[in-house]
N, C-alpha and C positions, 0 to 999 in steps of 0.2 A: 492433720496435714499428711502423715504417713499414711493414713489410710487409705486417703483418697489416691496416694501414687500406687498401694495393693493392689486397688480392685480397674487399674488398668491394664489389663487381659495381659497383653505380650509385656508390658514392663513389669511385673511384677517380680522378676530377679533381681532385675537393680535394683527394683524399688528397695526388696526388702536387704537386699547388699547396703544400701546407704544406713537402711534401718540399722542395720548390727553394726557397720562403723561407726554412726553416731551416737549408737548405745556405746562401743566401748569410748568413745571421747569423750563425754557426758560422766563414764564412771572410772575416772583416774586414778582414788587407788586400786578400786580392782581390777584394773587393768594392769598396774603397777604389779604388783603382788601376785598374778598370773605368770606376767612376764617373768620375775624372780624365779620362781618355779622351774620355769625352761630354762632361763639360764645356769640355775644350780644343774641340769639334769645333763646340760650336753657341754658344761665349759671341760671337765674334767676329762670330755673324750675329746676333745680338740688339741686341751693339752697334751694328752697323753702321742696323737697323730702328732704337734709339733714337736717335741720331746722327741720320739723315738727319729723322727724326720733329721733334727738336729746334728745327732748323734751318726747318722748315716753320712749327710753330709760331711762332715769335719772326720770323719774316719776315710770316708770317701778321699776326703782332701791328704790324710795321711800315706793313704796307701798309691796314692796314685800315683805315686813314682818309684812303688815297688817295680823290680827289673826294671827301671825305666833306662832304656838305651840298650837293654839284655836281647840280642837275639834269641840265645838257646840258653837255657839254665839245666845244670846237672846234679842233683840234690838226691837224697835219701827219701826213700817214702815213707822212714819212720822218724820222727823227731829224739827219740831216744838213741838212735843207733852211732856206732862213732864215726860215719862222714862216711866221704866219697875218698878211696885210697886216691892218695896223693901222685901214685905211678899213673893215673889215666891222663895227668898233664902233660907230659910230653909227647900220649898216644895222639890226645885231642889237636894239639899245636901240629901235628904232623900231617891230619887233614886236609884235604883239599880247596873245601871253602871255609875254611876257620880263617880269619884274620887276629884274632888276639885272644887268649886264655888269662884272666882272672882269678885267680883262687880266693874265695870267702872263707874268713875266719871271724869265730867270734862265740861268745859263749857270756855265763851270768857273772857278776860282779856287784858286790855294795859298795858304793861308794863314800868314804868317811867325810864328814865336815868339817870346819875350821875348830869346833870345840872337839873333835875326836871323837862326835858320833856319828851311828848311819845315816845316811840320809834314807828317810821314808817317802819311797813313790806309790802309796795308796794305790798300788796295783798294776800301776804303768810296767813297761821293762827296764830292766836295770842292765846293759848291757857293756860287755866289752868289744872292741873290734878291733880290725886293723887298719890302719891309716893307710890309702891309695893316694899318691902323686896324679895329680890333675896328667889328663893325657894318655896316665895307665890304667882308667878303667872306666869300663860304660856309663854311659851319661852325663849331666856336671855335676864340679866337683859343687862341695858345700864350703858356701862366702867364710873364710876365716876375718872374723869380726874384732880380735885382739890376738897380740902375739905371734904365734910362729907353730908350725905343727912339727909333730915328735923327731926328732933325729935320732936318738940313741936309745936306749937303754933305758928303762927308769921313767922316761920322760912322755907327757900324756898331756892331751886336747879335749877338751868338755864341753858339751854342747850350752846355749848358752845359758838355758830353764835350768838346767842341773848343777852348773856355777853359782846360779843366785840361790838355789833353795841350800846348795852349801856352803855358802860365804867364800868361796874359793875366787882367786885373783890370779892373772900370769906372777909367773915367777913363787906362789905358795908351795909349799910341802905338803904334803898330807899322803894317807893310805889307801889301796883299792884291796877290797878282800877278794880272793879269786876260789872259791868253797873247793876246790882240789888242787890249790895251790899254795894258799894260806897268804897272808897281809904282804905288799907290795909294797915298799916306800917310792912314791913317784912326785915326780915336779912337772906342775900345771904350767906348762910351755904357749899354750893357745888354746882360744875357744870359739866355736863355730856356730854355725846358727842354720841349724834345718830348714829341709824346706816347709815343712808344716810342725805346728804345734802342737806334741801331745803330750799336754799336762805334765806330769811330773814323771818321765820318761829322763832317764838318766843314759846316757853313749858317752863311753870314755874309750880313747882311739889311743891305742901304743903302735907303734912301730911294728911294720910286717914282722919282725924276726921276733920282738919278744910276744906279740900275737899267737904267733906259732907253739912257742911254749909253752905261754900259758894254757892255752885253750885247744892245742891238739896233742894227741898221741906219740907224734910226730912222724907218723905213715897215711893219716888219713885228714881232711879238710872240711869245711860245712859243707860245699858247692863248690863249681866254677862255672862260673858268668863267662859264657862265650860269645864272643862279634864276629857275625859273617861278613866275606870279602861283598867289595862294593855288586851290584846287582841279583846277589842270591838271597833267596824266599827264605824266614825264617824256617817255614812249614819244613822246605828241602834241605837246607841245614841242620832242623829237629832229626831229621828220618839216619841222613847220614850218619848222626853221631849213635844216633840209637843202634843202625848197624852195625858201627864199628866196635864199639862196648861189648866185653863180655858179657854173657846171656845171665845177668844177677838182675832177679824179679825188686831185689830194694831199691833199685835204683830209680830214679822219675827223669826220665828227658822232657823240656816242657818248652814251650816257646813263651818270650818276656812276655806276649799276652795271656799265654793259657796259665802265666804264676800269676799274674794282677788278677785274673779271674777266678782261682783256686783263692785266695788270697780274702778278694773279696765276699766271695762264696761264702766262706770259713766266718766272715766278719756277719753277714748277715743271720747265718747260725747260733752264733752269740747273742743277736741284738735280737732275736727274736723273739728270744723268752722273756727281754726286758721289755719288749713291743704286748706281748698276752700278757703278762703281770700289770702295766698300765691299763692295758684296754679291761681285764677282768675286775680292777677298782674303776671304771669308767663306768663300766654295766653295772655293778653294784648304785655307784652316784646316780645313774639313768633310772635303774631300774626305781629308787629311793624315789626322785623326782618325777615319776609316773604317777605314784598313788598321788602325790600331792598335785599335781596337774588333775589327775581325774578327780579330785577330792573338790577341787577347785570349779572346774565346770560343773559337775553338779551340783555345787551349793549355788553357783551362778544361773543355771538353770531353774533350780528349785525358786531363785527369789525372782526371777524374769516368768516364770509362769503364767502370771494374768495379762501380763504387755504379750506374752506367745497365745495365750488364748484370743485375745482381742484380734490377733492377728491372723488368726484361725478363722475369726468370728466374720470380719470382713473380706472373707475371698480364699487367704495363702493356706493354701494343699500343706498335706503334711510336709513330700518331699521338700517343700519350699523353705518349711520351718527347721527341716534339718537340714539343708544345705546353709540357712543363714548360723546356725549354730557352728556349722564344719567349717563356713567361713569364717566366721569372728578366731575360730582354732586356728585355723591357717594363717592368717592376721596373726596371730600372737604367738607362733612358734616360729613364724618366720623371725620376726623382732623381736623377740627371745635369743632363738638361734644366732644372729647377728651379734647378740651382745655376749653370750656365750662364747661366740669365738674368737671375741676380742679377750675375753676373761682367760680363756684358754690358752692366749700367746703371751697373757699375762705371766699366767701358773705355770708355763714351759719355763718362762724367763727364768722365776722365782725357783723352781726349782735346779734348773743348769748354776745360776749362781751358788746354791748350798752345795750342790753337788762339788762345785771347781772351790771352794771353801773349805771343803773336807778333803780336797788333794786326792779323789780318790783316782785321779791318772787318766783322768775323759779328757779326749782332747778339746780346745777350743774353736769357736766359731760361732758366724754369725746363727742367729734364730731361722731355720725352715719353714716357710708356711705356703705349701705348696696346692695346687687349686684343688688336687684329690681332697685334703684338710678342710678346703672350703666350703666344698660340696657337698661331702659326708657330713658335718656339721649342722650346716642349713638342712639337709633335707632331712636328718632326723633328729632334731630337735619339731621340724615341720610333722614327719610323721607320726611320734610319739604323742604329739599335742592332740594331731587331730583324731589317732585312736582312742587316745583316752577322753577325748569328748562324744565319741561316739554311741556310747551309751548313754549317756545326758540326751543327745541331741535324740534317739530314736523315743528316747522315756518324754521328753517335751513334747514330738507330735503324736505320740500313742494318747496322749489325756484329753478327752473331750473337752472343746471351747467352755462350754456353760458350767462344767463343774469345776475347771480351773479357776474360771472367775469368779466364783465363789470367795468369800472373805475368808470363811475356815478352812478354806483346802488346803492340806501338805502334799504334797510330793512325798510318799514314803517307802515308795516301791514295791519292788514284785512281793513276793511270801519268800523265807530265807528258808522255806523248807527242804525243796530240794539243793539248793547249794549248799546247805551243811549237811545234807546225806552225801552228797558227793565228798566232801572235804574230811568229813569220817571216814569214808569208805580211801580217800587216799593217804591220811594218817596213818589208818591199819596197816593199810601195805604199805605204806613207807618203812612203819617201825618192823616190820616183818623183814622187808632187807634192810634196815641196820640190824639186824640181831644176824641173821647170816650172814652178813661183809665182815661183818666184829670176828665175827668164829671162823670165818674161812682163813685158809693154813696160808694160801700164797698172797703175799702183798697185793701185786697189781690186783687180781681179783678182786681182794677184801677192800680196796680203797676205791674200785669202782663201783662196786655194788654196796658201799657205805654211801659215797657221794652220791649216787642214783636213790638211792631210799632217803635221805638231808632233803634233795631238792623234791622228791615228793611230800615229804611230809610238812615241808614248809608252804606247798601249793596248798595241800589239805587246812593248814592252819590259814591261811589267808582267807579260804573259801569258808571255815566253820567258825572266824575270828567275830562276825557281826553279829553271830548267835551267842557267841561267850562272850562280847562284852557286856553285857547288860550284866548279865550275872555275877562279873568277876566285880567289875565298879562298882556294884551295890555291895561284895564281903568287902572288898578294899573301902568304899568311902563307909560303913558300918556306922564308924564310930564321930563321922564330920559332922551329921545335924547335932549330933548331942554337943559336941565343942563347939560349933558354929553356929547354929540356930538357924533361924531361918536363909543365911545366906549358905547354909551347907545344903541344908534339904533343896535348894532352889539348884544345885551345883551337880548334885549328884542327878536331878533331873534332868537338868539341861545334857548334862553329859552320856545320857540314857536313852531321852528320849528319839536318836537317829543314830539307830545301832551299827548302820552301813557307815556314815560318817566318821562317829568315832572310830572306827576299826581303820577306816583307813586314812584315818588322821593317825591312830597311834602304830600303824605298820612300818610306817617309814623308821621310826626309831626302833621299832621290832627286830627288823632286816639291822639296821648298824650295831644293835647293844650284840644278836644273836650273834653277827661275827666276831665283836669285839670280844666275848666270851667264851666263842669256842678256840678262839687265837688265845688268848688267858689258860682255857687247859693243855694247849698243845703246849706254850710254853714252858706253864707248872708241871708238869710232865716229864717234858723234854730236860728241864733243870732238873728233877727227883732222878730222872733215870741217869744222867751224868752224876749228879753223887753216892746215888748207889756203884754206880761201875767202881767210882773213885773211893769210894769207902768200902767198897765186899772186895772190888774188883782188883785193887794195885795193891800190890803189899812193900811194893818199894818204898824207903825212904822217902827220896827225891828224885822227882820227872825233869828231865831237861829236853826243851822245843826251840826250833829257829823263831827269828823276825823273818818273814817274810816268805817268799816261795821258795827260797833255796834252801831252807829247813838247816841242823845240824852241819857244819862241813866236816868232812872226814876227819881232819886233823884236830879241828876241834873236840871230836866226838874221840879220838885216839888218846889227846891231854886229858881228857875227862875220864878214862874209864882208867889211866895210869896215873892217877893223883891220889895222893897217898890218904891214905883211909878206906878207900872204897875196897867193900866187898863183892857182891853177886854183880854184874852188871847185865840189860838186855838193850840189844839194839836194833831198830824197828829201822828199816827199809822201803819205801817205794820199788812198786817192781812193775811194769809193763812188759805182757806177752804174749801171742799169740797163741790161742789154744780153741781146738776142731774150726778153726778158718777164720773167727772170732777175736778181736785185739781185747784185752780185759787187762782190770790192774788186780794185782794181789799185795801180799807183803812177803818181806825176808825178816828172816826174826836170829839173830846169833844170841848165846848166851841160856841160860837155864828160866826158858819162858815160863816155864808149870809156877818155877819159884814166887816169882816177882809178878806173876798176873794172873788170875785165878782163870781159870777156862774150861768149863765143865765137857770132860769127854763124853762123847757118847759112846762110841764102841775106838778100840785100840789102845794106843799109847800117848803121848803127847812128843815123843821122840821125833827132833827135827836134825839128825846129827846126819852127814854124808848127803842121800840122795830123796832125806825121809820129806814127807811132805803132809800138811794139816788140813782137811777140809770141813767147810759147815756143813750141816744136816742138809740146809735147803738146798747147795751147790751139790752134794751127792746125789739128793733127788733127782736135780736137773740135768745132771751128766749120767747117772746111773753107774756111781762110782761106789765101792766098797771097800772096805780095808787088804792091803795087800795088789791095787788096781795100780800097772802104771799109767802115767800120766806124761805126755810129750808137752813141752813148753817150748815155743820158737823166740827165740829174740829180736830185738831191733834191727839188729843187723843178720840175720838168719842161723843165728846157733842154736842148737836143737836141744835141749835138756830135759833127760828123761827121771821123773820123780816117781815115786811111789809112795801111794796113801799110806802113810802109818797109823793115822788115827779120826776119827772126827769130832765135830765138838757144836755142840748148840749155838744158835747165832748170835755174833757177840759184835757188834758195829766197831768195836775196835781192831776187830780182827779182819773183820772182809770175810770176803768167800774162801781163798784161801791164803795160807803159810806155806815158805818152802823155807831152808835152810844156808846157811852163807854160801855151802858150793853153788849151789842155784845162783843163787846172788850175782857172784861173782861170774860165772860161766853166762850168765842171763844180761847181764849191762855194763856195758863200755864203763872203763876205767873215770873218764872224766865226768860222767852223766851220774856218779854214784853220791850219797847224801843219806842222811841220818832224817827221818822224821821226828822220832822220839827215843828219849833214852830214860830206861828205870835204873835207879842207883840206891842202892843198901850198902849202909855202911858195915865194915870190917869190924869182926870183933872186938870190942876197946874202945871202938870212936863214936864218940858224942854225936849227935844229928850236927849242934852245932858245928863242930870242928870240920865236919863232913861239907856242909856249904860251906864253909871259908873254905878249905880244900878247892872244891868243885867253884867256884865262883874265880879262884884265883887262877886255877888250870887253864878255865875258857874266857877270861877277860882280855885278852888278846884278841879273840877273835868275834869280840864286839855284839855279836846276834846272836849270841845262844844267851839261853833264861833257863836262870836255876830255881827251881818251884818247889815246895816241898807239898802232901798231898793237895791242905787246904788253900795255899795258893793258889794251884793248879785247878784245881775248883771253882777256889773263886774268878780265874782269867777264863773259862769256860763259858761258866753262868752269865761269864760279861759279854761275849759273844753273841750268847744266844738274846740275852736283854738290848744289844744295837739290833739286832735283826726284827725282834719284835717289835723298837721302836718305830723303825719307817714301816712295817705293818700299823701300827696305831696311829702313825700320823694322817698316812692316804685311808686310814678309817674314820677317823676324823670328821672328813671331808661328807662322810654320812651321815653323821652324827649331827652337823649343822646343818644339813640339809634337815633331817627331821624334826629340829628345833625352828626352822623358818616355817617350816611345813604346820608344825601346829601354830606356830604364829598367825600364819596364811587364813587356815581353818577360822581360828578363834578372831581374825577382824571382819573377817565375811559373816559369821556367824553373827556376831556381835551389827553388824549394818540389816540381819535378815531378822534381829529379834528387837529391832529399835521400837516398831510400837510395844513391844510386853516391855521393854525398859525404859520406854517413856511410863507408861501403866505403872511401873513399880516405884518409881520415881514419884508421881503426881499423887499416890496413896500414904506418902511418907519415906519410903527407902533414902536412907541414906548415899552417900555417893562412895563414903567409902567402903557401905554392903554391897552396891552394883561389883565395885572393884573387885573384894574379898569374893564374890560369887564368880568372877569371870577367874580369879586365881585358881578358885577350887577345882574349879571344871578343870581348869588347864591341866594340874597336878593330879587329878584322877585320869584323863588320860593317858597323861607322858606315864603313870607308876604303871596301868595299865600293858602299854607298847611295851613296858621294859619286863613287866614281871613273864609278859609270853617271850619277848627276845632273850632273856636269860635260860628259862626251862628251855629253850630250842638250843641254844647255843651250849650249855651243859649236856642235853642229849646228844649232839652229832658231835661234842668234843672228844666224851666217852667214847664215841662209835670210832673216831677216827683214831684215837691214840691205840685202842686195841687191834685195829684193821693194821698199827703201823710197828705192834710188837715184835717183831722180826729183825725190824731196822734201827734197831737199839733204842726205841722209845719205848718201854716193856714197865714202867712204873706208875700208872694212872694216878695224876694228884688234881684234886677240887680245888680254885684259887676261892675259897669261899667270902674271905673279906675284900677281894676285889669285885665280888658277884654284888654282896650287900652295899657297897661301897657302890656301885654305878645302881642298885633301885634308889638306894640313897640321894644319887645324885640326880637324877631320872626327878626326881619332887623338886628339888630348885632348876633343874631345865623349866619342869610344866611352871613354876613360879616366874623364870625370866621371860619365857615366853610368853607367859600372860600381861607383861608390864604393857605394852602400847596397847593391845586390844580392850583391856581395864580400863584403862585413863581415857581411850576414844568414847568404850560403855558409860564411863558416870561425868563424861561431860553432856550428855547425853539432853537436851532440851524437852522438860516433858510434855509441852502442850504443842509445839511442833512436833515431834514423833508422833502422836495420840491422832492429829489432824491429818498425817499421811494416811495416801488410799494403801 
């Protein structure tokens, strides 16, 4: 009946349009099972567009009332520096069109809980402010929801997320640590309720006056928030005030729009790496879900063959026979892609909820799914499909009608000869620059040219993969005929004899094992070179670190180095400062550093005493500094501090680029911006380690956030770091991992419907059903050991290449996770076993005199 609508000259598009529609309706699951394909390949990039979309909005929604109501805002241009002097407020008020001056205060704060601990904002801010009376300052106020806001002294208002996550009620007790002020007893008077939601974002509001104290100098301010008289232009308000300010370059005049826009800016800067970290696991899922889409049309191709010859026979031109092939693609990545991108608002959800689970401080809000999301989505999920069927589609009209129709035709394609010349030839030079990225001296080079030589030599393995599998599956299945008998030998052939197929049935898990494995060495690595540091490297007793971003506070870190036992002490500093035009961070280091932290000089002394100052090998290179060079350091707020090299010292990730010394310190960063990273402590002659932490535990238990470690604690709080980071690497790897396990699924039920007469034949000769089974297992399991045994050797060679590319940055210990290596080929044999369960059970239900009787 189809033929006859072929060979009508001008219909013959529709004709054969209808044809491939009702071939794919006629074959449901393989239409099914195509479909899956696309949806594995594009739901992860939809997520990942709604995700980041999300997260834009409900930020979006946060900040939108930054300055809101602000004409002119007057701020520092460095976040470290200590304000805006507090004398320019009566210059400003004196103005011509100023109408009202606001001074902002405010700085960081942990807030204690109803049990007497911190409260933990997974990252949000933890702020202190000062409470504005409705009427005296820009914009509205915020709804007081309970209670009564601060009047005196003492007395504080909490937003209303940060009262529940502390169990705090009006009229409680409790503490606010201020890290340059030390513990607060205040009483929770009233609690408010922002205009937007972020997460675990703590604002505790005192009183302008005890504001003032805690959190300024009491000469200088954060900002003031200025409002122009009724009819004047922000822009003309901006300029005025700009001219009437002394000529200090730290200063920012901005209009309330150009802060929300700075603001905003800054937000999308942040979220953009979380935006390419999503989409780079997206393209990994896609790219995974290519081979199996292609894997997929040509096994669909290959068994449609004689229905394309026939169709050949009566009339349709080749073009005609690939357009109906690109159509059935476009057909099924459209409706793939649909369902993908329902999958994908799925996976946003799922993941925004673990996210607000872990408290990690992302604000809330509804799901984004904006038509850019929709578009992108649909059209490559569409385009993906139909190039990966493009080569099916051109290989079905290149084969003559009459010999397709033949009974014994396969499809087996071109000669693999030159695409494994090719794929050698880019192997070589792949492994050519990893061996030069590995050896080159400067990081960014050596990790470009590591990653450029990975994604070649991974191109070379795809293209020279269908020529090694034959050969590898025959040493790996070796020893199956003799354990298995004839359903091994039948296993090992099936799995052999369509060397394109298998290869790229077993790549898709290739690509996920190899990253899961070269993530595995960065880790083992990354852990070996943190205990090396902590075991060659600290010769301290006991390490003590903050909770949180405020690190050590002063006072704390002062109880701590004056409690009794302690001998040697050092104390490690954040230091931000401008150096040749450049903002860069270093550290301050007080105390007998050489003592307590091993640090191999290169040439000099290790002398940080007066105006001495420490640099690494590679930062001297890059400035062209030598021992005895001064060195100008500008501060936050424009103090100029001139150091001089005293020594240098091989690079040591605990050190940074450089060390200056406490005068620096202190000449370099405002009094209240000041804070302890880490502190080493050696006990005093006579004192036990123990007696040493009860000391040191008892000194800083006051002030709540500091952790007293001794080395192998400290180690092991490290190694726990680095194991949550690897974990959400291994989750959204995952996400490949089942793709490749559908993938051979996919392969092995298509394959299993394209070999139904030989397993009817084996069937009707005596085969038992549970030998069909056992033979579609085998196969399974030599391919998935296959995919894994090349993703492992790839994923061990570019781990190698990269932890040495990264020995600079204090990843300098190369360690082999070997049992996690064995462990996933291991695991890799029960994949190929799971995956083989439905395609088995379809093979030996298998009818053998109906199969036998199909054309």
């Amino acid at each position: 009946m189809n033929c006859a609508r072929v060979r009508a000259g001008a219909g013959r598009t529709p004709a054969l349009r209808r044809v491939a529609l009702r071939t794919l309706a006629a074959n449901r699951v393989r239409l099914a099972l195509t479909v899956v394909a696309v949806v594995l390949g594009t739901a992860f990039v939809a997520g990942s567009f709604v995700f980041t979309d999300t997260l834009h909005k409900a930020f979006d929604g946060v900040f939108a009332d930054v300055a809101e109501g602000v004409d002119v805002q007057v701020s520092t241009e460095h976040p470290g520096a200590g304000g805006v002097p507090d004398a320019y407020g009566p210059l400003l008020r004196g103005l011509q069109h100023v109408a009202d001056v606001t001074p902002q205060v405010s700085g960081p704060v942990v807030l204690v809980d109803a049990d007497g601990k911190p409260v933990q904002t997974g990252g949000a801010p933890s702020m202190g402010l000062s409470y504005t009376r409705p009427g005296t300052a820009p914009g509205d106020p915020e709804p007081i929801v309970a209670g009564a806001p601060p009047s005196t002294d003492g007395e504080v208002m909490l937003n209303d997320a940060a009262a529940r996550a502390a169990g705090l009620h009006v009229g409680d007790r409790t503490q606010v640590l201020v890290p340059a002020k030390g513990l607060q007893d205040v009483t929770v008077t009233g609690i408010y309720s922002p205009a937007a939601d972020t997460g675990g974002y703590v604002g505790v509001e005192f009183t302008a006056e005890q504001a003032r104290a805690l959190f300024t100098d009491g000469s200088h301010v954060g900002a003031f928030q200025v409002t122009a008289t009724p009819g004047t232009a922000p822009a003309t308000l901006r300029d005025e005030i700009a001219a009437a300010l002394p000529g200090t370059p730290e200063l920012r005049v901005e209009t309330g729009a150009q802060v929300r826009e700075r603001v905003q800016s800054q937000l999308d800067d942040a979220l953009r790496f979380v935006n390419y970290f999503l989409l780079a696991f997206g393209a990994i899922a896609l790219l995974a879900g290519t081979f199996i889409i292609y894997n997929t049309f040509s096994m669909i191709v290959a068994q449609r063959m004689r229905e394309l010859a026939l169709l050949r026979a009566v009339g349709a031109g080749r073009r005609q026979i690939r357009r109906s092939v690109l159509g059935e693609a476009a057909a099924v990545g459209l409706a793939g892609s649909a369902v993908g991108l329902a999958a994908g608002i799925g996976l946003a959800y799922g993941l925004r909820a673990a996210l607000n689970a872990a408290d990690l401080g992302l604000p809330r809000g509804d799901l984004a799914v904006t038509a850019r999301t929709v578009v992108a989505a649909l059209i490559l999920g569409a385009v993906v499909t139909v190039a990966s069927a493009w080569v099916p589609a051109r290989r079905a009209s290149a084969v003559p009608p009459v010999a397709a129709m033949r009974a014994e035709f396969a499809s087996t394609g071109t000669s693999l000869r030159r695409r494994t010349a090719v794929g050698a030839l880019g192997i070589a030079g792949g492994t050519v620059a990893l061996v030069l990225g590995a050896l080159a001296e400067t990081t960014p080079v050596a990790a470009s040219v590591v990653g450029a030589g990975a994604a070649t030599v991974l191109v070379g393995a795809l293209l020279v993969s269908p020529a090694l599998s034959s050969p590898v599956i025959r040493i790996l299945g070796a020893a199956v005929p003799r354990v298995f008998g004839a359903p091994g030998r039948l296993a090992v052939t099936n799995a052999t004899r369509n060397p394109r197929r298998t290869s790229a049935t077993g790549f898709a898990l290739t690509l996920g094992l190899m990253l899961v494995t070269l993530i595995g060495v960065f880790g083992a690595s990354a852990r070996s070179s943190v205990d090396a540091l902590i075991d060659t490297g600290i010769r301290a007793d006991f390490v003590l670190t903050g909770i949180g971003p405020s690190g050590i506070p002063p006072r704390a870190a002062d109880a701590a180095a004056a409690a009794p036992g302690v001998g040697a002490v050092v104390r490690f500093h954040p230091v931000r400062a401008e150096l040749d035009g450049a903002s860069t961070a270093g550290l301050a280091a007080s105390g007998p550093v050489a003592d307590l932290l091993r640090m191999d000089i290169v040439s000099g002394n290790a002398e940080l005493t007066g105006d001495g100052m420490l640099v690494s090998t590679d930062a001297a290179a890059r400035h062209g500094w030598t021992v005895g060079d001064a060195v100008e350091l500008t501060g936050p707020d424009g103090t100029v501090f001139r150091s001089v090299v005293r020594g240098t010292y091989a690079p040591q990730s605990a050190l940074g680029d450089w060390v200056v010394g406490e005068a620096a310190y202190r000449a370099l960063v405002p009094e209240l911006a000041r804070r302890d990273v880490l502190m080493l402590v050696d006990a005093a002659p006579g004192t036990t380690p123990a007696a040493l932490r009860e000391s040191l535990t008892s000194a800083t238990d006051p002030y709540l956030v500091v952790q007293v470690q001794d080395r192998d604690e400290f180690r092991g709080a490290q190694a726990r770091q680095i194991d949550q980071m690897l974990a959400v690497l291994y989750g959204l790897l995952a996400l490949a991992i089942v793709i490749a396990v559908l993938g051979i699924v996919n392969t092995l039920a298509l394959s299993v419907v394209e070999r139904r007469r030989e397993i009817g034949m084996l069937r009707a000769i005596g085969t038992h059903r549970a030998q069909v089974r056992r033979t579609v297992y085998l196969e399974s399991t030599l391919i998935a050991v296959y995919g894994a045994v090349v993703g492992v050797v790839l994923g061990l060679a570019f781990g190698a290449a990269f932890v040495h590319a990264l020995r600079n940055e204090g990843i300098d210990h190369l360690a082999i996770p070997w049992a996690q290596s064995l462990a996933m080929l291991a695991g890799s044999a029960a994949v190929g076993v799971a995956a083989a369960v439905w395609p088995a059970s379809r093979a030996a239900r298998t009818d053998p005199l109906t199969a036998i009787d199909e054309p």
